[in-house]
Backbone as CSV, one residue per row, in Angstrom:
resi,resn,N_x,N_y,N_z,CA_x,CA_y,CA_z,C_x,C_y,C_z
1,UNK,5.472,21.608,29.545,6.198,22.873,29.453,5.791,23.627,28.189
2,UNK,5.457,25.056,28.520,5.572,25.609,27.146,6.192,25.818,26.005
3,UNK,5.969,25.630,25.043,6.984,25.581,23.724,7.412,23.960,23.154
4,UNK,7.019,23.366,24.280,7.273,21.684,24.262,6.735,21.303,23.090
5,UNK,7.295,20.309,21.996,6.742,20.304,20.791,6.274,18.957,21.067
6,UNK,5.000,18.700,20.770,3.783,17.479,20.523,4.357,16.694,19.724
7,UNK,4.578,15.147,20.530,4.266,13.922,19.221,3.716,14.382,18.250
8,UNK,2.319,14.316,18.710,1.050,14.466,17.678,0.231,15.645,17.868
9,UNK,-0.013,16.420,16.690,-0.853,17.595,17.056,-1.937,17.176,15.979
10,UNK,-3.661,17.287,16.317,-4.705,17.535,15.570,-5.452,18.409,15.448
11,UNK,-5.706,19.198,14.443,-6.088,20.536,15.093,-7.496,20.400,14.066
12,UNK,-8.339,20.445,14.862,-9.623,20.989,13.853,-10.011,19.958,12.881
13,UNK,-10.143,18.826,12.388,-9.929,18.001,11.643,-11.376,17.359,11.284
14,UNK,-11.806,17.776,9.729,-13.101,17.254,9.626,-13.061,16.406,8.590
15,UNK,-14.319,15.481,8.281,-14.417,14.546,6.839,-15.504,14.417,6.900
16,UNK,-15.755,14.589,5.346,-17.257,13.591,5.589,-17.398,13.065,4.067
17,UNK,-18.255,11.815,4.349,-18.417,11.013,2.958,-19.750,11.307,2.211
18,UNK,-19.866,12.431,1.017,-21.039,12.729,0.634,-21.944,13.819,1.940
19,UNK,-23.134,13.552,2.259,-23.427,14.278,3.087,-23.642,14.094,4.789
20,UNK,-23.042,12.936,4.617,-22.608,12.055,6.205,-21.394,13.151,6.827
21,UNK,-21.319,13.394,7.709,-20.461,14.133,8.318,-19.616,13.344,9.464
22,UNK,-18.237,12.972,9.285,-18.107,11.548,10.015,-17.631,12.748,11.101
23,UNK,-16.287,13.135,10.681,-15.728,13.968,11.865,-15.820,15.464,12.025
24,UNK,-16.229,16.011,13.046,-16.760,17.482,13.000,-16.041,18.601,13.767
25,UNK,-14.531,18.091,13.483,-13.696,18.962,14.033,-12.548,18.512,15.068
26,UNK,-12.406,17.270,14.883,-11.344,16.473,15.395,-10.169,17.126,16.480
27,UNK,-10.204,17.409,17.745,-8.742,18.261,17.743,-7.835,17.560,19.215
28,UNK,-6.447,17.097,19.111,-6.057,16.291,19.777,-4.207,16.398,19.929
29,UNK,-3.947,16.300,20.956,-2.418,16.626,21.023,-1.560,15.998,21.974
30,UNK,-0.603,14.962,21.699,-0.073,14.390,22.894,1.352,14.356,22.897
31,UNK,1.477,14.528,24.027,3.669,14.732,23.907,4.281,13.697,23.971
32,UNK,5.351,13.585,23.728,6.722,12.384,23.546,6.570,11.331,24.791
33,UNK,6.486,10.186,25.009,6.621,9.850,26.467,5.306,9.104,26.559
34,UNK,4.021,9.456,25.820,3.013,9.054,26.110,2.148,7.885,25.775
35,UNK,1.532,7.167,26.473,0.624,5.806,25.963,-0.933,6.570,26.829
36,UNK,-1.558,6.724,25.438,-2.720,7.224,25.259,-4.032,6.215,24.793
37,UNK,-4.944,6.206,24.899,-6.217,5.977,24.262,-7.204,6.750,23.676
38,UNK,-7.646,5.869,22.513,-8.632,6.535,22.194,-10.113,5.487,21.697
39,UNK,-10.914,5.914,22.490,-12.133,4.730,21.882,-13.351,5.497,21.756
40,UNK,-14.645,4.609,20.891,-15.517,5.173,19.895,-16.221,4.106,20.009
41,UNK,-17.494,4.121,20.060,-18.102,3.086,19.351,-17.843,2.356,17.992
42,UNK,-18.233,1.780,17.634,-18.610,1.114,16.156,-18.972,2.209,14.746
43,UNK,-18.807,2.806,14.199,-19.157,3.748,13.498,-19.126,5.100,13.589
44,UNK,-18.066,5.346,15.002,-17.946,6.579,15.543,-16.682,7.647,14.438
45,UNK,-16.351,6.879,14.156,-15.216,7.846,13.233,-13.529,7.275,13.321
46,UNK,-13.474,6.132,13.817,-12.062,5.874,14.716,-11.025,5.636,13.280
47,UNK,-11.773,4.594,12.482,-10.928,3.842,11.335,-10.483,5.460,10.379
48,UNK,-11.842,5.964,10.090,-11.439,7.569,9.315,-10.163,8.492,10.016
49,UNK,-9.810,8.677,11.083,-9.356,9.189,12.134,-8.063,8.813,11.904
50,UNK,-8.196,7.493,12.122,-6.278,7.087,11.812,-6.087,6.695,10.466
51,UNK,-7.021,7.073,9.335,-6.512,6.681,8.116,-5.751,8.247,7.949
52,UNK,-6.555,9.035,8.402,-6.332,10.606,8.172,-4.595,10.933,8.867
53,UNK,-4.606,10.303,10.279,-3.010,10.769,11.001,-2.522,9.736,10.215
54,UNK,-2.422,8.647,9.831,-1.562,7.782,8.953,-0.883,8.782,7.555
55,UNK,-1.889,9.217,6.903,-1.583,9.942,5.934,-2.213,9.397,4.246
56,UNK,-3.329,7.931,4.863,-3.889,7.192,3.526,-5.068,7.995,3.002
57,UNK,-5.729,8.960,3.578,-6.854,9.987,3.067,-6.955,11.398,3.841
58,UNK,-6.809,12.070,2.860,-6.724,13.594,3.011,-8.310,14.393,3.831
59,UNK,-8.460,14.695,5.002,-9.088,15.796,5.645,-9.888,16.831,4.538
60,UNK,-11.022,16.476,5.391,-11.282,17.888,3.873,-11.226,19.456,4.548
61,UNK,-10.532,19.337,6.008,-10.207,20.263,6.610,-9.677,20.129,7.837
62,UNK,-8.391,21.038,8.287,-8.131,20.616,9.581,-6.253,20.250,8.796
63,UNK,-5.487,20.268,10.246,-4.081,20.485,10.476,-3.893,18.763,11.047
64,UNK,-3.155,18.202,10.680,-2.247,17.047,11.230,-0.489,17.096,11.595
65,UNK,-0.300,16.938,12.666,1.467,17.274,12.535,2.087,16.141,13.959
66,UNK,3.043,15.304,12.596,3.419,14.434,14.232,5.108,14.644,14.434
67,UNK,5.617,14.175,14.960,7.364,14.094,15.228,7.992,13.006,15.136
68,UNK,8.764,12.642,13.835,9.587,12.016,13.520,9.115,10.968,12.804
69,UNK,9.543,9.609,13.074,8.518,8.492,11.904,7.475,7.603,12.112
70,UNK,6.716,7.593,11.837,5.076,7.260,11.966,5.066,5.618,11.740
71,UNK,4.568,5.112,12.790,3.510,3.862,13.152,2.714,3.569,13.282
72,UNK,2.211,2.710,11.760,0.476,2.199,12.236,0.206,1.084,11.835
73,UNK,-0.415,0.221,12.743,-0.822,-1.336,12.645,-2.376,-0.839,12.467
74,UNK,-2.571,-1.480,11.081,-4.300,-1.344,11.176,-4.813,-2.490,11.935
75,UNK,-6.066,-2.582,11.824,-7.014,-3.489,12.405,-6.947,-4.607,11.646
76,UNK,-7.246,-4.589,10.170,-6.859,-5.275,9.066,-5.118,-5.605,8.664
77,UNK,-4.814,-6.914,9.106,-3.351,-7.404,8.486,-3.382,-7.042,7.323
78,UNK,-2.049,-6.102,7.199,-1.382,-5.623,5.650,0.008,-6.909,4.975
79,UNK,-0.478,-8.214,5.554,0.472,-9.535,5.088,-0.408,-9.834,3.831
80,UNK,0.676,-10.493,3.170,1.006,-11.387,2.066,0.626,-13.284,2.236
81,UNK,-0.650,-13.708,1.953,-0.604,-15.023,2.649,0.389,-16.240,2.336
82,UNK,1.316,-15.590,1.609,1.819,-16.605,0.432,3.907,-16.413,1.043
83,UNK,3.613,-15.690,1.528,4.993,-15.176,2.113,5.370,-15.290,4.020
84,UNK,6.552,-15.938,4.109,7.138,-16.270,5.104,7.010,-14.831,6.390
85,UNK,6.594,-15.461,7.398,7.305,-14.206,8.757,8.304,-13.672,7.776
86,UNK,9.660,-14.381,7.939,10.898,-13.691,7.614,11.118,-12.998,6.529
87,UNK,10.109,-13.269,4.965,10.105,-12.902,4.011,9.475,-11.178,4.323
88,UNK,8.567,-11.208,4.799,7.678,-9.707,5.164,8.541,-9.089,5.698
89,UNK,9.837,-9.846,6.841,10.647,-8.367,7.350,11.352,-8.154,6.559
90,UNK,12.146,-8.771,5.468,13.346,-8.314,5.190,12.239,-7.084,3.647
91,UNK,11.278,-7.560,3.565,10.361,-6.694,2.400,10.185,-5.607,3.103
92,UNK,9.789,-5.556,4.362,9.354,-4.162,4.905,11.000,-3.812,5.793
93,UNK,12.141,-4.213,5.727,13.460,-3.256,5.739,13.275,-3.177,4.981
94,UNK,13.252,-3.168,3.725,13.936,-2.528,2.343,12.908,-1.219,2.264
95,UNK,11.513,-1.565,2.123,10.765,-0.791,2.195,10.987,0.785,3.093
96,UNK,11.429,0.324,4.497,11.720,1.123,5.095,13.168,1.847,5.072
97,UNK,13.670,1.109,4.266,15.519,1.447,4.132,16.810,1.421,5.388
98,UNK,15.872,0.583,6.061,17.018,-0.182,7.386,18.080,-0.874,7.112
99,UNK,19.129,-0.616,8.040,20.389,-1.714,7.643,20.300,-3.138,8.068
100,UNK,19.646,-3.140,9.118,19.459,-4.346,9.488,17.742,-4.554,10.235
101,UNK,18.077,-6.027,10.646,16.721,-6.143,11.155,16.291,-6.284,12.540
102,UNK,17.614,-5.900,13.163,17.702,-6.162,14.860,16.517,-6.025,15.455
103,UNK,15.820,-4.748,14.864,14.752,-4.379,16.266,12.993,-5.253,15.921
104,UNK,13.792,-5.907,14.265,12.465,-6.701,14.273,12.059,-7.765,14.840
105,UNK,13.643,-8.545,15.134,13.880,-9.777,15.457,14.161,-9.749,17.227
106,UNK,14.015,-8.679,18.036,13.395,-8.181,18.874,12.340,-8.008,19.447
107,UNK,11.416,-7.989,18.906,10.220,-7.912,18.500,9.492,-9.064,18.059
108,UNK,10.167,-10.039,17.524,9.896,-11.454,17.334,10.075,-11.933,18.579
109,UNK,11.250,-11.855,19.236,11.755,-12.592,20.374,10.515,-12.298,21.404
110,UNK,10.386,-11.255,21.456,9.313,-10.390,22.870,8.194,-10.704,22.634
111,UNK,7.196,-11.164,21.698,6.144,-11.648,20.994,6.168,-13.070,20.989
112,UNK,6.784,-13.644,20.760,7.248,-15.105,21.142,6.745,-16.052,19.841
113,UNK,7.023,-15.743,18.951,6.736,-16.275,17.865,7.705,-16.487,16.122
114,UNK,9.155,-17.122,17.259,10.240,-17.176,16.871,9.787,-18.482,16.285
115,UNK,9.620,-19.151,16.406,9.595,-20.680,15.878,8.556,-20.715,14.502
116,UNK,8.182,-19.282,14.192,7.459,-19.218,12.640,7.931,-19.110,11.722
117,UNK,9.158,-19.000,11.830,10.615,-17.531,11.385,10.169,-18.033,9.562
118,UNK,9.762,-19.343,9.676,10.000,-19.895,8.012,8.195,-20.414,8.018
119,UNK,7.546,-19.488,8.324,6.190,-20.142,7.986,5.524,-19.544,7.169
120,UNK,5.090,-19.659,6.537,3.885,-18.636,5.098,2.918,-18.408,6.027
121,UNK,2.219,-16.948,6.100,1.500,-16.319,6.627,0.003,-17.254,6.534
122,UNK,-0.543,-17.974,5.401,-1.744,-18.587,5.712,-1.543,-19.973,6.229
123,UNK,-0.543,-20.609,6.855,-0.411,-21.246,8.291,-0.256,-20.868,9.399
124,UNK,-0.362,-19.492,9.638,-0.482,-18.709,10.630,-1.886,-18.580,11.415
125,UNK,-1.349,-18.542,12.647,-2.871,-18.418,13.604,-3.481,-16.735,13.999
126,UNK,-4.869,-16.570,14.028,-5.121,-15.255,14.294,-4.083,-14.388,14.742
127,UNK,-3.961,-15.050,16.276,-2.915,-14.137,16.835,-1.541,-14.099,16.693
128,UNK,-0.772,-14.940,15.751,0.286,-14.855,15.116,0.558,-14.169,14.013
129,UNK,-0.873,-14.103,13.340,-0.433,-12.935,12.227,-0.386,-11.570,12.686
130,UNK,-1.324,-11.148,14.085,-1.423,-10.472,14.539,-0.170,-9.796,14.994
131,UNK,0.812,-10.760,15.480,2.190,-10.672,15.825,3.036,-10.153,15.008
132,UNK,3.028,-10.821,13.753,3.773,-10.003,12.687,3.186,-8.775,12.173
133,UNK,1.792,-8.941,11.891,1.635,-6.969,11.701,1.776,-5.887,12.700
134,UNK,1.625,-6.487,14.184,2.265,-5.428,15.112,4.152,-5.258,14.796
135,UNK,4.984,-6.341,14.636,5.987,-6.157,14.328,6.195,-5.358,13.074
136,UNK,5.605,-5.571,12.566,6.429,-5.006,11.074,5.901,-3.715,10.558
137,UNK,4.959,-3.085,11.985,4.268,-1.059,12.458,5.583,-1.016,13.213
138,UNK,5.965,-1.407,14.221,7.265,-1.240,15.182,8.544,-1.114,14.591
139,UNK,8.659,-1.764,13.459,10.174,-2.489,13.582,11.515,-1.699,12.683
140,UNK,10.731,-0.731,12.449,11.741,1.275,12.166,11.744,1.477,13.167
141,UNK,11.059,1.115,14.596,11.441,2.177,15.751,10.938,3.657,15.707
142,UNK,9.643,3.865,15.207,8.880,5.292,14.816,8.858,6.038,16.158
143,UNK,8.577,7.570,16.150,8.621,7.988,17.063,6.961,8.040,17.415
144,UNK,6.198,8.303,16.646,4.664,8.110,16.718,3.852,6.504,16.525
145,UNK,3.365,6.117,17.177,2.760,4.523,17.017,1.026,4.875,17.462
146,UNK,0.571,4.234,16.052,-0.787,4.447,16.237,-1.371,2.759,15.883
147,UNK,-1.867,2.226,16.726,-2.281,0.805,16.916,-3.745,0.901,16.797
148,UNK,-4.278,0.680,16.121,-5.821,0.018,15.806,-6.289,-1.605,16.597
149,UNK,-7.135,-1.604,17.418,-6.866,-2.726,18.482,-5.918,-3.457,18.589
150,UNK,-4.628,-3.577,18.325,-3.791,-3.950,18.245,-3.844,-5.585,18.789
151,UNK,-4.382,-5.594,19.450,-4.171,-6.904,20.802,-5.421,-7.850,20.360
152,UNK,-5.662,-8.000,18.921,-6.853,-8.836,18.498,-6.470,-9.905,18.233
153,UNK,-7.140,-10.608,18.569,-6.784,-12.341,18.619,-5.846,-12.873,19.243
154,UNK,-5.242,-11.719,20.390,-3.857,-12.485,21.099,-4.202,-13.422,22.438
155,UNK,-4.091,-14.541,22.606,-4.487,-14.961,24.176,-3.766,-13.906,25.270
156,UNK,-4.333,-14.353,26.620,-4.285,-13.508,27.918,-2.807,-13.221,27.711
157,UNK,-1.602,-14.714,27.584,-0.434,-14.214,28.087,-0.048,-12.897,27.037
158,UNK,-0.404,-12.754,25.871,0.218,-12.215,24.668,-0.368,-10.673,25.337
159,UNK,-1.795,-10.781,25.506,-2.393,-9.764,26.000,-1.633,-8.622,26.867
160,UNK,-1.260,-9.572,27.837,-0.351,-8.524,28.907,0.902,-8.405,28.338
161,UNK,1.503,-9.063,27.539,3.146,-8.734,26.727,2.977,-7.490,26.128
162,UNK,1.672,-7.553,25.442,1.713,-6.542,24.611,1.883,-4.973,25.210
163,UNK,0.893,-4.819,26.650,0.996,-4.094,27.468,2.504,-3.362,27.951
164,UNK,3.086,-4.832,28.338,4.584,-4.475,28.403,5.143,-3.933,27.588
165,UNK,5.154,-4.195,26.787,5.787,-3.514,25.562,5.401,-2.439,25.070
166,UNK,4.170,-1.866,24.972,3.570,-0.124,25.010,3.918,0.288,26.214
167,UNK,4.177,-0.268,26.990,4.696,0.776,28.461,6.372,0.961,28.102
168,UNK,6.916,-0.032,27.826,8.628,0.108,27.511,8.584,1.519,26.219
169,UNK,7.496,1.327,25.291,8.273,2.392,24.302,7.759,3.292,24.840
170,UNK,6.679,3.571,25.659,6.296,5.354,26.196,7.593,5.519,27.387
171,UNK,8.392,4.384,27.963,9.312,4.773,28.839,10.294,5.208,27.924
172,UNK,10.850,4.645,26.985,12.011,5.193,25.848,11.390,6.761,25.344
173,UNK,10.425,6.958,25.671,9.885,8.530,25.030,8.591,8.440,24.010
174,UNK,8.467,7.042,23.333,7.536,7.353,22.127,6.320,7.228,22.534
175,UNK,5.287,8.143,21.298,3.825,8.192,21.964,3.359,7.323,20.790
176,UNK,2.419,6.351,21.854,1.611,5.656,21.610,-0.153,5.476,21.615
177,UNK,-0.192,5.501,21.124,-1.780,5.975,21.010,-2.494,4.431,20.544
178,UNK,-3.356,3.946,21.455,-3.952,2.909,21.110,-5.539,2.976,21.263
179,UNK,-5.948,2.415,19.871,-7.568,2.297,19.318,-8.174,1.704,19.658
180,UNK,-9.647,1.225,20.140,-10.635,0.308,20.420,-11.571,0.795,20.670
181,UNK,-12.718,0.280,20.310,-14.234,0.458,20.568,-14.616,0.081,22.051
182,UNK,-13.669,-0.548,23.111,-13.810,-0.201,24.345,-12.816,0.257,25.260
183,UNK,-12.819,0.861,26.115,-12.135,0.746,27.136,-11.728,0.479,28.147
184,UNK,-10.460,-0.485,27.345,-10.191,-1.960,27.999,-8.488,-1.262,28.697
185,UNK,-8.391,-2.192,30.309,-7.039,-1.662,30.792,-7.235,-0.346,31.080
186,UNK,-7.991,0.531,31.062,-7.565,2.282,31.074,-6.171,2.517,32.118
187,UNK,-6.509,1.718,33.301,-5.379,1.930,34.160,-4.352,1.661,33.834
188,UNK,-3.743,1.054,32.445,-2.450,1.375,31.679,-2.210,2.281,30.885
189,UNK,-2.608,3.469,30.952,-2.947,4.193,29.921,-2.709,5.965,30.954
190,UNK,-1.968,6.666,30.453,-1.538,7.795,30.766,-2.614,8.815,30.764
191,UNK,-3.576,8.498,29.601,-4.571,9.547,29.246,-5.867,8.839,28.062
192,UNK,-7.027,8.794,28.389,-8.012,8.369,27.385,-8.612,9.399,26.921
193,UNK,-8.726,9.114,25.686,-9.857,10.069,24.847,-10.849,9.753,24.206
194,UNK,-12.342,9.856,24.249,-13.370,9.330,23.596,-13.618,10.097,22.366
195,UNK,-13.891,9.523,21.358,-13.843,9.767,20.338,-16.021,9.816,19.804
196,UNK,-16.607,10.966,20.047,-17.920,10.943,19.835,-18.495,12.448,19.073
197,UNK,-19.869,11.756,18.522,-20.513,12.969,17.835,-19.248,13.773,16.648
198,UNK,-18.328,12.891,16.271,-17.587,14.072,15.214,-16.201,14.597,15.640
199,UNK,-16.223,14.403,17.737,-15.353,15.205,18.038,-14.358,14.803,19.282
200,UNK,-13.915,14.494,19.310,-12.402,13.645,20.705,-12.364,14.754,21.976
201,UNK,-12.724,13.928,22.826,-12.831,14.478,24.233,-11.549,13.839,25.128
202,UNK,-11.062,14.663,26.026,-10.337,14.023,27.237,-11.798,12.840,28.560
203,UNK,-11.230,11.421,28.575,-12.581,11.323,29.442,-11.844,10.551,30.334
204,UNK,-12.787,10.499,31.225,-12.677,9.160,32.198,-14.028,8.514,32.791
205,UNK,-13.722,7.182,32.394,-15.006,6.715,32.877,-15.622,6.519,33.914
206,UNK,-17.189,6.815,33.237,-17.800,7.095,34.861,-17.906,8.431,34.989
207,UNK,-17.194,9.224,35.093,-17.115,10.617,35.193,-16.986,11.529,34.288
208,UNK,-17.112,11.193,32.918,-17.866,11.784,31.480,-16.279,12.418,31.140
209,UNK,-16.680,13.361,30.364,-15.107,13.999,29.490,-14.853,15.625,30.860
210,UNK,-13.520,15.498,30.817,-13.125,16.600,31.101,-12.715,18.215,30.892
211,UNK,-12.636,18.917,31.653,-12.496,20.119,30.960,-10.809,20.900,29.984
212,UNK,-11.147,21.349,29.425,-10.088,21.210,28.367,-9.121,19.965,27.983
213,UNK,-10.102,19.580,27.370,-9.682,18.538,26.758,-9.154,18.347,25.565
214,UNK,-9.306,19.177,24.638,-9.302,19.142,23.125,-10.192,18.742,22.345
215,UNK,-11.112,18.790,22.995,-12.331,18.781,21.744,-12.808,20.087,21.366
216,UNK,-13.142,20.079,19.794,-13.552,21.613,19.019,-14.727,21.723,19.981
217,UNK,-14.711,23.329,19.875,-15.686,23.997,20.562,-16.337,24.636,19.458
């Protein structure tokens, strides 16, 4: 609908490091409700891209604007190896200024990796730490969620949980936007966007990018 205000709006959005030109005009917009993709090769611009909508490095041109509070699980765990599951949530409520920790321990439950509750992060397995840094991007309940492969190192069953669970928050309304260098599942996914040459296309595979898509012209 017109006037409908965007999760996420990107408008025009460039960087470049020295005389490398990573992104050449970035432009991208998705509404409330949505589980999106976006994939790139290896060196395509993806990590620059969501450091930029995160808000950890400034655009050296170009508009960013999202709705309400922002989620992002990097690729790289932001844990403490020395500190408990349980120690990281109650650090990241405070951090976040929550009263409680319901929707983390939610999120524990649905992840299935309740029985860590008292484990220090470097007895943790790939995909268990994996578990807690997807929890502890989620566990404010943001209205924007931006996941960097999110689903790395999880076995098959975790694989499809995870699925479940990006389909439950685009059913509650929130947009989700998930990262990878392939495109994996598309058929869970509302809308893909390839991320090439500088600039984010609407695509589908097989049948190249579509027309008005949001990529700079």
């Amino acid at each position: 609908m017109p006037g409908t205000p965007q999760a996420l709006s990107v408008r025009d959005v460039h960087k470049s490091y020295g005389t490398h030109e990573v992104l050449r005009g970035v432009s991208l917009t998705l509404a409330p409700g949505t589980l999106a993709g976006l994939v790139g090769e290896n060196g395509a611009g993806k990590t620059t891209l969501l450091r930029i909508l995160c808000g950890q490095i400034a655009a050296d041109a170009g508009e960013v604007e999202h709705l309400g509070a922002l989620g992002y699980c990097p690729q790289d765990t932001v844990l403490n190896d020395f500190l408990t599951v349980e120690q990281h949530v109650r650090y990241f409520r405070s951090a976040y200024g929550l009263d409680t920790v319901d929707r983390a321990e939610e999120l524990i439950e649905e992840l299935h990796f309740a029985e860590y509750r008292h484990t220090r992060v470097d007895a943790l397995s790939g995909g268990t730490r994996q578990k807690l840094n997807l929890t502890l991007a989620l566990m404010h309940d943001p209205q924007v969620l931006l996941l960097d492969e999110p689903y790395q190192g999880f076995d098959w069953e975790t694989y499809l949980r995870f699925w479940d669970l990006a389909a439950g928050l685009r059913d509650r309304g929130r947009c989700v936007l998930v990262v990878s260098h392939l495109a994996w599942d598309t058929e869970r996914l509302d809308e893909l966007h390839r991320l090439r040459d500088g600039v984010a296309a609407r695509w589908e595979p097989g049948r190249g990018t579509t027309a008005g898509s949001g990529a700079a012209r």
